[in-house]
N, C-alpha and C positions, 0 to 999 in steps of 0.2 A: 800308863804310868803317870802318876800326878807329882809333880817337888815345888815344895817351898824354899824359897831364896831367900833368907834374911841378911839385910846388909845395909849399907851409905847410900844413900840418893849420890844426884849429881848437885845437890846443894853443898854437902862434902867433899868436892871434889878429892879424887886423890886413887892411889893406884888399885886400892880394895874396890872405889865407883866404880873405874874401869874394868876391875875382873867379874864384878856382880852384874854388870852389862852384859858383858864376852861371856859371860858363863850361861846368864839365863839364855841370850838369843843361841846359843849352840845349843843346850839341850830343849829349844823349845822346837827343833824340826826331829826330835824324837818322842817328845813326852808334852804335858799338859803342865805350862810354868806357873807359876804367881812367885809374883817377884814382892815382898813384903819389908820396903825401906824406912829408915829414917828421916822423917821430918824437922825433928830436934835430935840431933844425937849429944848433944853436950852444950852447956852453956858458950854463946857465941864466941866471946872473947876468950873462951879455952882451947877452942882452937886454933891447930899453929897456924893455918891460915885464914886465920878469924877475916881479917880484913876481904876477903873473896869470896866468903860462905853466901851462897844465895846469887851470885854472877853466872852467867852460861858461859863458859871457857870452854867448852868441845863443845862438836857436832855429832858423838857419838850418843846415841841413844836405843833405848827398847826396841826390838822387833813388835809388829802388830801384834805375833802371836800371843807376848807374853801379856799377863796380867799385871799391871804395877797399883799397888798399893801403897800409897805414902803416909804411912799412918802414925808409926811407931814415935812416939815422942819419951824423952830420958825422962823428964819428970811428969809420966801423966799413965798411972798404974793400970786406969780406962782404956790406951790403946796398947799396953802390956795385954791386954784380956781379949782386942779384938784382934790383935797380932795372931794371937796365940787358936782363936776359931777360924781364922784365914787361913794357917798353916797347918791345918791338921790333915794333910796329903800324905803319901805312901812315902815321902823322903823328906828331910827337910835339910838345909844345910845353912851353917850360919858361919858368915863370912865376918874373919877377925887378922889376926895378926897372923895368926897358924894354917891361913886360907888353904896353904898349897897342903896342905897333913889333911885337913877336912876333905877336901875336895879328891886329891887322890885317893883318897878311902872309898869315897862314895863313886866316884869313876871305875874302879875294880868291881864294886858291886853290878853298877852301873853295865858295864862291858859285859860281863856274864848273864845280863838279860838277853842283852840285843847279840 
């Protein structure tokens, strides 16, 4: 089984980096990960912690297994298109506000394989 993880880098930091973390390295000791983040997700100073954007504040990071891609930038349509050939695997999930509705959806699927 192949999934794509789209989500925040750790240049975002915030509690979605950390579940797109926690998520890819769990399902990457059952399936084949690519983890497909943002580089730019939003003009700097729009974020609410603009001032921290781009700091290493943890030490949590990627398992070997998974594949990170930090491509995805908000204004550049280019890696809209190569997001979009990177994630063309058997699942893809895209981490937002509604993580925990995405994610238990595709964990039920999920579970009935394995």
């Amino acid at each position: 089984m192949r999934i794509a993880i789209f989500g925040p880098s750790k240049l975002f930091l915030s509690g979605i980096s950390y579940y797109t973390i926690r998520l890819a390295n769990a399902l990457s000791a059952h399936a084949e990960v690519k983890a497909i983040l943002f580089r730019k997700m939003l003009p700097k100073r729009l974020f609410p912690g603009w001032k921290r954007v781009g700091e290493n504040l943890t030490r949590i990071d990627f398992n070997s297994k998974v594949s990170v891609h930090e491509i995805l930038d908000w204004n550049n349509p280019i890696s809209w298109i190569k997001a979009y050939r990177l994630g063309k695997m058997d699942f893809r999930i895209f981490l937002s506000r509604n993580v925990l509705k995405i994610s238990q959806s595709f964990l039920n699927q999920f579970n009935k394989v394995f």
